[in-house]
MDTraj code that builds the backbone (N, CA, C; nanometers):
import mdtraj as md
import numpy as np

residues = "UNK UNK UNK UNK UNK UNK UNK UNK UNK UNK UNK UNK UNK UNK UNK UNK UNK UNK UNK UNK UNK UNK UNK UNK UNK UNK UNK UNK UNK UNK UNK UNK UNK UNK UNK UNK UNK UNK UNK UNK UNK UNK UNK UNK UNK UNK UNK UNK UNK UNK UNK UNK UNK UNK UNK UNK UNK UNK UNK UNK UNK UNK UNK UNK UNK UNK UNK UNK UNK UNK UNK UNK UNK UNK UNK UNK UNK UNK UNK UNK UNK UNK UNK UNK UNK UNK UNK UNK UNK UNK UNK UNK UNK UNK UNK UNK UNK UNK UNK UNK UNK UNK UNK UNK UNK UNK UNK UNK UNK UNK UNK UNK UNK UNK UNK UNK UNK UNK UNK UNK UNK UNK UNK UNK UNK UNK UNK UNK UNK UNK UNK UNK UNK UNK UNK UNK UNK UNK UNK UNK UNK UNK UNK UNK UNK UNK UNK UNK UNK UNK UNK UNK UNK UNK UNK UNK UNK UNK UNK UNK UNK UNK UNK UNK UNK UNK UNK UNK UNK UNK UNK UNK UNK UNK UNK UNK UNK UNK UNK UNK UNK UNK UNK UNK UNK UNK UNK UNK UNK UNK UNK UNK".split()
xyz = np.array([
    [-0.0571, 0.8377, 0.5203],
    [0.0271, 0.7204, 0.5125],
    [0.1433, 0.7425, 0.4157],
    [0.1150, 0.7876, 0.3004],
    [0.2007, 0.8418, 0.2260],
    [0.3253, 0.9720, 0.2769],
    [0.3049, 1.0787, 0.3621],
    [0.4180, 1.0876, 0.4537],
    [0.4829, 1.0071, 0.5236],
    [0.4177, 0.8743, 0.5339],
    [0.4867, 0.8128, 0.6715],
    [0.5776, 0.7549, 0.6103],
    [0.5334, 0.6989, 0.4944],
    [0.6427, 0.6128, 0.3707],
    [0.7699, 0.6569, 0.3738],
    [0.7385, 0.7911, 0.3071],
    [0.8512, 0.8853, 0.3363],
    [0.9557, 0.9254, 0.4153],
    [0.8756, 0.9483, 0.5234],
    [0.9472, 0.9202, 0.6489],
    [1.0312, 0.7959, 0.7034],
    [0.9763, 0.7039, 0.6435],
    [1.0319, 0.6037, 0.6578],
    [1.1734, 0.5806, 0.5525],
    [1.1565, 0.6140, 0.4219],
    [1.2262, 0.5858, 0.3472],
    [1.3697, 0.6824, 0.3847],
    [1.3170, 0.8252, 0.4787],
    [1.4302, 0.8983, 0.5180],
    [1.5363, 0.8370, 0.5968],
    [1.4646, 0.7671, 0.7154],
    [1.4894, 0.6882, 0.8138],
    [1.5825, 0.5686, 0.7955],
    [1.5137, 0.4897, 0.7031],
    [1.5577, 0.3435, 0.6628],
    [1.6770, 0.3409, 0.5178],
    [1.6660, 0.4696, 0.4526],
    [1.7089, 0.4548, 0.3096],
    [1.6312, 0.3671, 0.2220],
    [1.4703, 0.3357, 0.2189],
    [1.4603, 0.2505, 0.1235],
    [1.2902, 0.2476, 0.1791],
    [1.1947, 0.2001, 0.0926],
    [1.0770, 0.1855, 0.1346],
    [1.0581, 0.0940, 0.2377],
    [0.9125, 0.0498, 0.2939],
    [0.9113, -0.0437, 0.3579],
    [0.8817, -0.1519, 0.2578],
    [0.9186, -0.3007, 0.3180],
    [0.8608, -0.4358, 0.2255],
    [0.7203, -0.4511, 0.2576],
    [0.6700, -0.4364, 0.1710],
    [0.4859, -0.4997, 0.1059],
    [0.4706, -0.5834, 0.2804],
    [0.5775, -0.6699, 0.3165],
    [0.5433, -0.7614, 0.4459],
    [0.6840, -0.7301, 0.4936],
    [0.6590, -0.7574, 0.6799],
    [0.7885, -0.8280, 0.7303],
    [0.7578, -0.9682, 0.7218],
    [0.8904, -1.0102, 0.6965],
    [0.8606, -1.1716, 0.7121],
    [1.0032, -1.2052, 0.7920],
    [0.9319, -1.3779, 0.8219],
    [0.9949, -1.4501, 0.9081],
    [1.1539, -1.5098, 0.8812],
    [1.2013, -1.5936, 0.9592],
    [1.3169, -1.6516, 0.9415],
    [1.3277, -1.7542, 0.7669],
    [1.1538, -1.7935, 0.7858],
    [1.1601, -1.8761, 0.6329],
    [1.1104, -1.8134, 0.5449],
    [1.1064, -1.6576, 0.5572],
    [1.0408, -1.5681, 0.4015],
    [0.9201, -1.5902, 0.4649],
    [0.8713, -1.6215, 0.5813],
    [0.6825, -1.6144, 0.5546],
    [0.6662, -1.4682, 0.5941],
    [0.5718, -1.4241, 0.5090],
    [0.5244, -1.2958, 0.5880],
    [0.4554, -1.3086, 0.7013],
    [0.4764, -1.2190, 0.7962],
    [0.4266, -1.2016, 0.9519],
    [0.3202, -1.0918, 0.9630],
    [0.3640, -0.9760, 0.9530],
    [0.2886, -0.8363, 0.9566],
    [0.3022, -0.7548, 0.8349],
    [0.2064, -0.6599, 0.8506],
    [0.1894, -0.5935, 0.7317],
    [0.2872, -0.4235, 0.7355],
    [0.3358, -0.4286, 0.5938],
    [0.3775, -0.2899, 0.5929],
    [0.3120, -0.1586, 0.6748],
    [0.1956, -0.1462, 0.7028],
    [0.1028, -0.0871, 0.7501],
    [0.1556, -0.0574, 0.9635],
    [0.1609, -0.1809, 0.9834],
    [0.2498, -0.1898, 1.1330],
    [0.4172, -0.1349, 1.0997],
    [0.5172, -0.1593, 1.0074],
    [0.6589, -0.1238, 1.0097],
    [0.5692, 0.0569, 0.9873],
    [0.5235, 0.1011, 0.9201],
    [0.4521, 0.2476, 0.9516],
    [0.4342, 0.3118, 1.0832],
    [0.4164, 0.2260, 1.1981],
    [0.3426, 0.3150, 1.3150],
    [0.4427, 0.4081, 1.4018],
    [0.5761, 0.3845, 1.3576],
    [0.6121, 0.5097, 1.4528],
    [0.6387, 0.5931, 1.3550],
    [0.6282, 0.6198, 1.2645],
    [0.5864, 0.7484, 1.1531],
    [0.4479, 0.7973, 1.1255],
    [0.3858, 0.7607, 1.2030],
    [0.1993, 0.8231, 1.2567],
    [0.1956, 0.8423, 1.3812],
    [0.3188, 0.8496, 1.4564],
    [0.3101, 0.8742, 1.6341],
    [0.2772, 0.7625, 1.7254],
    [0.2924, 0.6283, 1.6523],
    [0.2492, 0.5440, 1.6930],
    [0.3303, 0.4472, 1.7470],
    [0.4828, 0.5063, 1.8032],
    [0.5625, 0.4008, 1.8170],
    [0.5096, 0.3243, 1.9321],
    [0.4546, 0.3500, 2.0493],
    [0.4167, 0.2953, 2.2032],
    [0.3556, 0.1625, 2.1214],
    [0.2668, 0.1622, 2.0290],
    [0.1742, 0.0540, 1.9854],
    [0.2845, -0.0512, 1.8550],
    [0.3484, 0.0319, 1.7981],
    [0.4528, -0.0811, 1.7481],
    [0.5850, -0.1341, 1.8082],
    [0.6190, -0.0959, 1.9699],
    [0.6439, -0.1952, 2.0320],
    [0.5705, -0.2696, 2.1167],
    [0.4408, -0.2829, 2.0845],
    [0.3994, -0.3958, 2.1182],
    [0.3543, -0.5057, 2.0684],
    [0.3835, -0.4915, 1.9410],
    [0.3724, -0.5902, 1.8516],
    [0.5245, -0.7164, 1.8703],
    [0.4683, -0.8070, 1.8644],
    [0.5773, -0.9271, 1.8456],
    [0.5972, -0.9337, 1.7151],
    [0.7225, -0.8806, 1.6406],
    [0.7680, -0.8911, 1.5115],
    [0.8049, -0.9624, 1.4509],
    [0.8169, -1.0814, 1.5498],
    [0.8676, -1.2227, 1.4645],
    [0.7479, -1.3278, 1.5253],
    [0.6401, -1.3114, 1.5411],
    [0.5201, -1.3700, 1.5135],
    [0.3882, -1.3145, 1.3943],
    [0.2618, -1.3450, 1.3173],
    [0.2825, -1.3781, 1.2620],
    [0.1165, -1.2610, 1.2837],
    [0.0589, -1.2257, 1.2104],
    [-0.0438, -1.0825, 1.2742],
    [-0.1615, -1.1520, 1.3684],
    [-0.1788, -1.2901, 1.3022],
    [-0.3029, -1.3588, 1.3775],
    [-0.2643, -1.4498, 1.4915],
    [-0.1006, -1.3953, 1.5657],
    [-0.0751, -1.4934, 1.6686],
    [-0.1432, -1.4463, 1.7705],
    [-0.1488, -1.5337, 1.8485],
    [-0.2405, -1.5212, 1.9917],
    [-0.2026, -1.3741, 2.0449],
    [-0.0810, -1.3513, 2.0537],
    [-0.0483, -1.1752, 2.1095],
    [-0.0810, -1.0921, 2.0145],
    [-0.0555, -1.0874, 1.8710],
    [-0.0494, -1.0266, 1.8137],
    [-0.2117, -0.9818, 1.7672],
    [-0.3119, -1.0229, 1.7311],
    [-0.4392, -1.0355, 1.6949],
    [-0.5140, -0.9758, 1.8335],
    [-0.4536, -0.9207, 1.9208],
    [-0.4917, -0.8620, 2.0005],
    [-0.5102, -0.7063, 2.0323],
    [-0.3917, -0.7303, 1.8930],
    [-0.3375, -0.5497, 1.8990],
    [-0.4273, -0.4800, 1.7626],
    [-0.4820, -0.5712, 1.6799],
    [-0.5557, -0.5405, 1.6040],
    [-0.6959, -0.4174, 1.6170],
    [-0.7939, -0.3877, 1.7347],
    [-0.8477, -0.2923, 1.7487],
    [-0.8100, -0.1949, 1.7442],
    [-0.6762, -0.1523, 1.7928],
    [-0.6209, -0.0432, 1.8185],
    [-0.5611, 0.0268, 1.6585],
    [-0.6531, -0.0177, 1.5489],
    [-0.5924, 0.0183, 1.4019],
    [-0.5981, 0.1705, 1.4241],
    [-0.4694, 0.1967, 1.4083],
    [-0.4889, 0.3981, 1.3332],
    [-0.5969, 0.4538, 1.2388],
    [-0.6851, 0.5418, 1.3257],
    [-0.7521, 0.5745, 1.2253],
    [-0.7240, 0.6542, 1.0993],
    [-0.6080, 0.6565, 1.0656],
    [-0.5389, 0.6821, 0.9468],
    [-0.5422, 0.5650, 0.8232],
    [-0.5901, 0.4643, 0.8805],
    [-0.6199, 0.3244, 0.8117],
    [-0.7785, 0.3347, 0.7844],
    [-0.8181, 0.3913, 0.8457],
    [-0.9830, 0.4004, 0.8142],
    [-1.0344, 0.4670, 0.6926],
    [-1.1294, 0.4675, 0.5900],
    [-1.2109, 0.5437, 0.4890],
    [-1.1654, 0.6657, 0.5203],
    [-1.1409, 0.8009, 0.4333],
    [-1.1443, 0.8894, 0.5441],
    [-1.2576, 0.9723, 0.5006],
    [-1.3472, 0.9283, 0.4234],
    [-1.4908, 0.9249, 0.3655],
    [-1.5654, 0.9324, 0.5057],
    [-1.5539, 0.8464, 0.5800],
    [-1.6442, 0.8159, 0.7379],
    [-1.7126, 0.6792, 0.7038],
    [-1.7005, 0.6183, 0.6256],
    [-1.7824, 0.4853, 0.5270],
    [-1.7295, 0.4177, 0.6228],
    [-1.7766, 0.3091, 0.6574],
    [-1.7013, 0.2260, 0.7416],
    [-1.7061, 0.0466, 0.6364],
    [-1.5945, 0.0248, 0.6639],
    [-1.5547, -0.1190, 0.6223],
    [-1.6742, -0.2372, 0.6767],
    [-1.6632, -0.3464, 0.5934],
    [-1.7624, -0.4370, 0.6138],
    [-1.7380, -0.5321, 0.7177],
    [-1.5787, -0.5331, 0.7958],
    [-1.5486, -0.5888, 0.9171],
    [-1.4721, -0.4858, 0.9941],
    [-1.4965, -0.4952, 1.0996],
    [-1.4115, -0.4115, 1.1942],
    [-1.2692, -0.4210, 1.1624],
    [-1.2003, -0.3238, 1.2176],
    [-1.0491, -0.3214, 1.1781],
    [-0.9952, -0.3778, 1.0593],
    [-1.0433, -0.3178, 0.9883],
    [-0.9789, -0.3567, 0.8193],
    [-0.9922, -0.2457, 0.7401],
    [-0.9033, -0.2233, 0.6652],
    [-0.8550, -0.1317, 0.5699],
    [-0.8975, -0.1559, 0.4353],
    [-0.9087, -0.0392, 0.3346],
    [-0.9052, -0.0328, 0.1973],
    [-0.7540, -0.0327, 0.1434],
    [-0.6406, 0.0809, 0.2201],
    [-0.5747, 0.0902, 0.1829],
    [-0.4671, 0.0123, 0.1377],
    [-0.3881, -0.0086, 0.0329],
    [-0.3517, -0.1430, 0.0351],
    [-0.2264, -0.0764, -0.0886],
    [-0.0990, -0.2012, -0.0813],
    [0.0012, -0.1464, -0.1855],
    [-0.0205, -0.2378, -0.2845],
    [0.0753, -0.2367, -0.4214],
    [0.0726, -0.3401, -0.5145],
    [0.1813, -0.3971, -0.5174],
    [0.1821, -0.5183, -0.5456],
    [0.2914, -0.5945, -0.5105],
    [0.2922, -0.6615, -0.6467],
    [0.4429, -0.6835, -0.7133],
    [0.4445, -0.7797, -0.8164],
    [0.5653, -0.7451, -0.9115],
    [0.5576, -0.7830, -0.9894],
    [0.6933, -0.7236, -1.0624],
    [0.6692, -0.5825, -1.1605],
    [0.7760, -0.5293, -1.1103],
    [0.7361, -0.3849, -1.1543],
    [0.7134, -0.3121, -1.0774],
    [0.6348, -0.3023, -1.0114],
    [0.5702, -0.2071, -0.9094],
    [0.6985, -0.1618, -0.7762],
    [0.5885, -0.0331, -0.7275],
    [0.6597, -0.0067, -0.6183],
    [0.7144, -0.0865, -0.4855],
    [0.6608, -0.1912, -0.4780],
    [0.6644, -0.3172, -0.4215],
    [0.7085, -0.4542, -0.4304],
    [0.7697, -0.4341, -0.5079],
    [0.8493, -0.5378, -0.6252],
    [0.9509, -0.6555, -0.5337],
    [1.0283, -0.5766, -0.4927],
    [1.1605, -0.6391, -0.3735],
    [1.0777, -0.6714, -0.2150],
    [1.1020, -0.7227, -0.1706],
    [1.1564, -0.8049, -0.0499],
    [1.1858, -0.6698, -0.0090],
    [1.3321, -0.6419, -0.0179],
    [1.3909, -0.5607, 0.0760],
    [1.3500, -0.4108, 0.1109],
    [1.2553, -0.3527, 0.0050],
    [1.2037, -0.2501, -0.0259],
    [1.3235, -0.1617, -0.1327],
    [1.2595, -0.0864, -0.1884],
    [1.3179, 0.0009, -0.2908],
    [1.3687, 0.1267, -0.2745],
    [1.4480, 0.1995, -0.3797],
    [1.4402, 0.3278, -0.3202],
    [1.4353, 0.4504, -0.4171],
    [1.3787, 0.5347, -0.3800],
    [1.3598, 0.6339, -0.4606],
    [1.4787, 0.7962, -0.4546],
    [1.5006, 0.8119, -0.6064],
    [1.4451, 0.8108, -0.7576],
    [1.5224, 0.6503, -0.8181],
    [1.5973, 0.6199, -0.7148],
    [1.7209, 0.5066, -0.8215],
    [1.6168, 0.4214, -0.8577],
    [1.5445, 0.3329, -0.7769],
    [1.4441, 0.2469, -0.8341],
    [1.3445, 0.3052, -0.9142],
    [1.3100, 0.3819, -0.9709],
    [1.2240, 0.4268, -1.0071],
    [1.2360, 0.4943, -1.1503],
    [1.2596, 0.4281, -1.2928],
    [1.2769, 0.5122, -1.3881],
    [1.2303, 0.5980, -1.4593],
    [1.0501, 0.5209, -1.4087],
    [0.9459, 0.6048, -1.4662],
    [0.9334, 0.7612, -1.4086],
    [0.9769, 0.7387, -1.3273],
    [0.9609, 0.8582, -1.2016],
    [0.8706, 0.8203, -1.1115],
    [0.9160, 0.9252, -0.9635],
    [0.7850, 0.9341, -0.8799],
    [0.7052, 0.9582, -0.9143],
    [0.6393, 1.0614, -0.9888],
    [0.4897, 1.0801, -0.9630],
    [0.4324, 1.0357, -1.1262],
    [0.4950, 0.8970, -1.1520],
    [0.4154, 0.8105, -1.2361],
    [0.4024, 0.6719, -1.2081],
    [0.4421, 0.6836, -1.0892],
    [0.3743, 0.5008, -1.0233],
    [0.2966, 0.5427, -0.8524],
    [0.2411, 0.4473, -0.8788],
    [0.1291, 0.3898, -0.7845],
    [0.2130, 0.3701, -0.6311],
    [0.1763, 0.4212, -0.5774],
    [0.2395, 0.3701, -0.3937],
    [0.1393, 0.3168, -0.3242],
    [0.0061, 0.3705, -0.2655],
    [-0.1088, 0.3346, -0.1826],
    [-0.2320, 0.3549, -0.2853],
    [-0.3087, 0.2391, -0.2846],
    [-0.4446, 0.2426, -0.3392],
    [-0.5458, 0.2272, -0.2545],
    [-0.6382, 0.2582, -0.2878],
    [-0.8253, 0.1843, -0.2140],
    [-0.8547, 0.0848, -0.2652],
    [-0.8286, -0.0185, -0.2260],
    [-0.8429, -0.1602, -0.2886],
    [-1.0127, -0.1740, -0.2925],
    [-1.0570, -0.2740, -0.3748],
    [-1.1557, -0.3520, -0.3814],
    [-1.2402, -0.3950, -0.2488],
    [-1.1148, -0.4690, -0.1703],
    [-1.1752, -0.5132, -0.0779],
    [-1.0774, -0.4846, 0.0422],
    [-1.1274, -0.4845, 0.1902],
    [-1.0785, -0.4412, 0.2679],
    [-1.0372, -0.5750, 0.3308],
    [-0.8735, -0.5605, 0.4377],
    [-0.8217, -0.6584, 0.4465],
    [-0.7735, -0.6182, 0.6104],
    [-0.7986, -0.6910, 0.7521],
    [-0.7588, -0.6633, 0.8592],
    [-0.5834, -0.6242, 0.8159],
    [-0.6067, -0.4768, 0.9051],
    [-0.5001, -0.3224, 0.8665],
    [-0.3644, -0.4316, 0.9030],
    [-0.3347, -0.5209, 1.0283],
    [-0.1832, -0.5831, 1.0250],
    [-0.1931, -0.6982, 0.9252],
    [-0.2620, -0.7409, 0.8711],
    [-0.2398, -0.8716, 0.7933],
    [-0.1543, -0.7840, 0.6511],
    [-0.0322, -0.8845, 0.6688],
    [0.0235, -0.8728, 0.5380],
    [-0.0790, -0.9403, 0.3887],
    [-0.1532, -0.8668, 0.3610],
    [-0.2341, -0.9293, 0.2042],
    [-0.2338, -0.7932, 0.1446],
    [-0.1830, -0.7429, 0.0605],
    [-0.2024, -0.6313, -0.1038],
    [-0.2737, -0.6942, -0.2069],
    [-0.2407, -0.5715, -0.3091],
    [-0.3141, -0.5954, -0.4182],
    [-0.1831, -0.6627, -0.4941],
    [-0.2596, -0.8100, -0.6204],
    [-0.1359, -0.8233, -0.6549],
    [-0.1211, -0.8124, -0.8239],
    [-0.0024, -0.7901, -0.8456],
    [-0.0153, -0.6977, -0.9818],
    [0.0730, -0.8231, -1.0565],
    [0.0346, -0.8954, -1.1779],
    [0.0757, -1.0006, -1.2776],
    [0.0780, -0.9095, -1.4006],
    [0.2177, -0.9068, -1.4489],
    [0.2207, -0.8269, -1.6090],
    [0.1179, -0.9649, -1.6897],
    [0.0059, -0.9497, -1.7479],
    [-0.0140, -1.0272, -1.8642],
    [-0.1632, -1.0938, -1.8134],
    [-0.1831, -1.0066, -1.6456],
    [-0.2987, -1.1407, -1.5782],
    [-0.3763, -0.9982, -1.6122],
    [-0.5005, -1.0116, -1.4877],
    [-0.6048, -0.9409, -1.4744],
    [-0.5554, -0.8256, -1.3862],
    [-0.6109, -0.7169, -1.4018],
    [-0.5147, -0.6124, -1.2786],
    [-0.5859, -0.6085, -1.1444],
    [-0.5594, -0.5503, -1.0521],
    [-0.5983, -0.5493, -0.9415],
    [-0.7442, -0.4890, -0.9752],
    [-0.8159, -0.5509, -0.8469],
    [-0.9475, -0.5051, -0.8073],
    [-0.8975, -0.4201, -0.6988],
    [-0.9610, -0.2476, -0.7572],
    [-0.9451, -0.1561, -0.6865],
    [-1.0774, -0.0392, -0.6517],
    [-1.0894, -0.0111, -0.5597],
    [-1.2000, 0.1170, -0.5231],
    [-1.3230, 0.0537, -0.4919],
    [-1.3173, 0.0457, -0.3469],
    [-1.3982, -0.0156, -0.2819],
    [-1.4936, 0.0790, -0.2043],
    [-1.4673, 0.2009, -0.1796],
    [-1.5403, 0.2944, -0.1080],
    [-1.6382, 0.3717, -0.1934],
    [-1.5861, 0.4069, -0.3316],
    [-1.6592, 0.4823, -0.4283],
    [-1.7408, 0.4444, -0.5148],
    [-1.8270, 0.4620, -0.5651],
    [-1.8596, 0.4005, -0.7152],
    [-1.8108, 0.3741, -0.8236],
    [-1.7458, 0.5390, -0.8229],
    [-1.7345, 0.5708, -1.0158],
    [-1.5942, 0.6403, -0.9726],
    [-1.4894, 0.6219, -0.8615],
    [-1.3559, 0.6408, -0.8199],
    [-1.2746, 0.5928, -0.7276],
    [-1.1553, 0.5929, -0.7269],
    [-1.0571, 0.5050, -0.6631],
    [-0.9662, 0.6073, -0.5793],
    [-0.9485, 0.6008, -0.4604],
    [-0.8467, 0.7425, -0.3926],
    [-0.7123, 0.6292, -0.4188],
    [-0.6464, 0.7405, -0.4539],
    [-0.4649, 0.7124, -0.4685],
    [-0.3233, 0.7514, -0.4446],
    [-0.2545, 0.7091, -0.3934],
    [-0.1387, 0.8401, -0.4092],
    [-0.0172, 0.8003, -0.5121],
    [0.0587, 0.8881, -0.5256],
    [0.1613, 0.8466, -0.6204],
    [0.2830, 0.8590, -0.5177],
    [0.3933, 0.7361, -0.6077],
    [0.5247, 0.7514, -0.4454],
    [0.5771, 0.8686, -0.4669],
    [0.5579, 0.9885, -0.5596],
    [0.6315, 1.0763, -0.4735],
    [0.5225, 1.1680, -0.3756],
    [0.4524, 1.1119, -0.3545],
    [0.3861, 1.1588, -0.1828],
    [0.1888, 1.2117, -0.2620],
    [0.2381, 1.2876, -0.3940],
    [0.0579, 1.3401, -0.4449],
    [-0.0266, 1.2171, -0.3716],
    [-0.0920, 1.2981, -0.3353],
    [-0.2482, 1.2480, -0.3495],
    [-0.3274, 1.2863, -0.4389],
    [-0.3472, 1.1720, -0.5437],
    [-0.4456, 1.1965, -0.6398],
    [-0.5849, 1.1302, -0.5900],
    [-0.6067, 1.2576, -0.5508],
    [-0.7443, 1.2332, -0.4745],
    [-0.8346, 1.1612, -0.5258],
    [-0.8574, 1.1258, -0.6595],
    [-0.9387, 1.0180, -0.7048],
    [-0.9022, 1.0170, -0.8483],
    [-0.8870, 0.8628, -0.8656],
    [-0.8894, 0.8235, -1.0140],
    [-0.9774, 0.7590, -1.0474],
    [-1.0270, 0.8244, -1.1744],
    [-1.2090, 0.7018, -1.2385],
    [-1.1641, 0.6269, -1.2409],
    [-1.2908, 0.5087, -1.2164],
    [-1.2993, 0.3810, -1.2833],
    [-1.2459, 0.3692, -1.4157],
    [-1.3180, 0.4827, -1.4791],
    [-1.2941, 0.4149, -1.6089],
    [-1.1563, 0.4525, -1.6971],
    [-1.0709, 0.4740, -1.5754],
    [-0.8771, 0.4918, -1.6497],
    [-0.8835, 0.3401, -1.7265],
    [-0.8163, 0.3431, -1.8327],
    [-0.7994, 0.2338, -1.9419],
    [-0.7008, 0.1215, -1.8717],
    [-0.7153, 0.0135, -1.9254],
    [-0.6284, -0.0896, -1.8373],
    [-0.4652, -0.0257, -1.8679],
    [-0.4819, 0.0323, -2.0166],
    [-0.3306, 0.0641, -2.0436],
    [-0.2732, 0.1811, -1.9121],
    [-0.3331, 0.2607, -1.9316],
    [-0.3042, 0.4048, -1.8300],
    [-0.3087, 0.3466, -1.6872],
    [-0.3782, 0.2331, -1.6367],
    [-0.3928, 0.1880, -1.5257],
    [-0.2601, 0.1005, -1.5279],
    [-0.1756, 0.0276, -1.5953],
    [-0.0533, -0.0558, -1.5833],
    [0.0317, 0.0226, -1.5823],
    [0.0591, 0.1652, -1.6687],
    [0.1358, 0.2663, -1.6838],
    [0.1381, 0.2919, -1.5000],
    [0.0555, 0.3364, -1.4842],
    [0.0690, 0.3618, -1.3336],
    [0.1208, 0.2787, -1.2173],
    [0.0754, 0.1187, -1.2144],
    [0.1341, 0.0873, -1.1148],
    [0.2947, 0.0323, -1.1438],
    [0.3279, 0.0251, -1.2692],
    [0.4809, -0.0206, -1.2736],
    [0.5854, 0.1316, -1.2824],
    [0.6882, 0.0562, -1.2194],
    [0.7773, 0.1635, -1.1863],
    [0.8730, 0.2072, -1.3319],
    [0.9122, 0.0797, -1.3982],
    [1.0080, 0.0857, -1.4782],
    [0.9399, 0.0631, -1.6449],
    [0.8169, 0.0825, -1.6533],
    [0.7691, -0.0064, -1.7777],
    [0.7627, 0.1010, -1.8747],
    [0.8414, 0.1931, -1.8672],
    [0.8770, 0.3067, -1.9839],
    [0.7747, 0.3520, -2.1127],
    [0.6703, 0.3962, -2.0046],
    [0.5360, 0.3977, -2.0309],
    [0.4546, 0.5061, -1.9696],
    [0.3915, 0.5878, -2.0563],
    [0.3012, 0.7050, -2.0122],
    [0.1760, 0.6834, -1.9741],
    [0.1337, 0.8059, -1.9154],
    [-0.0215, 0.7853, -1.8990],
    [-0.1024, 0.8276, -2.0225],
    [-0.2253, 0.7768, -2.0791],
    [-0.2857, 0.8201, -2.1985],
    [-0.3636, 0.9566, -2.0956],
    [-0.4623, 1.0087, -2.2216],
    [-0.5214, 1.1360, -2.1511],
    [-0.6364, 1.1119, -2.1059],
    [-0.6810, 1.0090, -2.0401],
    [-0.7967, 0.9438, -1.9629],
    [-0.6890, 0.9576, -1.8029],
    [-0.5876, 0.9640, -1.7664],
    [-0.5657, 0.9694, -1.6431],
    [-0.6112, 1.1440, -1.5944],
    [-0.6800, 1.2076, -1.6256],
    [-0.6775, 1.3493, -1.6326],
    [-0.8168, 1.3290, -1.5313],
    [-0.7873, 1.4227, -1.4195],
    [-0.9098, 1.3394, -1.3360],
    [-1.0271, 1.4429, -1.4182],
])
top = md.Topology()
chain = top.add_chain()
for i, resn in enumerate(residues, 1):
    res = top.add_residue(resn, chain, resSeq=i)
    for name in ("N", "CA", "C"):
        top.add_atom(name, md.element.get_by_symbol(name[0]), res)
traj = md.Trajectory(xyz[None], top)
């Protein structure tokens, strides 16, 4: 998924938005669908209705057909059909920050490969529904790593896969990571 980003960002000049949304800002579909013709999947993302809404009557139809690129790639299977771990962070700061999507290195002061792009969330969320993880400077941080015990699979936006980060990264080293601009290192607990 993390190539596809890429690919996308080649394509578009800019990431994809966390959601597409509607004429009134509602989100419709999930970043995860603006992805599918950068997984070979364009035949199936025109068949999505893009200005309806993931659970419209057409659209909630197209839901079985999730890429198994959205799946564990553990073989674990999710606690509902067609739903994902993978998930972005959304909030201020983060790679996900804008509406319009971002772009890399300009958005990015910390650098690429010191913020967060795709996580294993907590909990798994049907793959077109626009819902992420959401990131509040000052709240609780995301509930993340739902497949592992004692690790979280991750990538960083400039494409790494950090194949797993402990649980027990410090909340500090864990905020360092998902904000883009918060001019902030990792302590030496991010060391897998």
């Amino acid at each position: 998924m993390a190539v596809a980003i890429h690919n996308y960002h080649d394509a578009e000049g800019k990431l994809p938005p966390a959601a597409l949304r509607g004429k009134q800002g509602e989100p419709l579909l999930s970043w995860r669908v603006l992805l599918l013709p950068y997984l070979g999947q364009g035949d199936l993302h025109h068949e999505f209705h893009l200005d309806e809404p993931w659970d419209s009557e057409h659209n909630i139809q197209l839901l079985p057909r999730m890429p198994r690129v959205s799946a564990p790639f553990s073989g674990k299977a999710t606690p509902a059909p067609y739903t994902t771990y993978y998930q972005v962070i959304v909030g201020p700061g983060t790679a996900f920050e804008e509406v319009r999507g971002l772009r890399f290195p300009d958005d990015f002061p910390d650098g690429t490969s010191g913020t967060l792009l795709i996580v294993e969330a907590n909990e798994a969320v049907p793959w077109t529904k626009p819902q992420d993880l959401v990131y509040e400077p000052g709240g609780p941080l995301p509930q993340m790593g739902g497949v592992w015990p004692d690790r979280i699979q991750a990538t960083m936006v400039d494409g790494w896969l950090r194949s797993f980060m402990k649980k027990t990264v410090t909340e500090q080293t864990l905020k360092a990571a998902i904000t883009r601009n918060g001019k902030d290192g990792f302590g030496p607990d991010w060391q897998p």
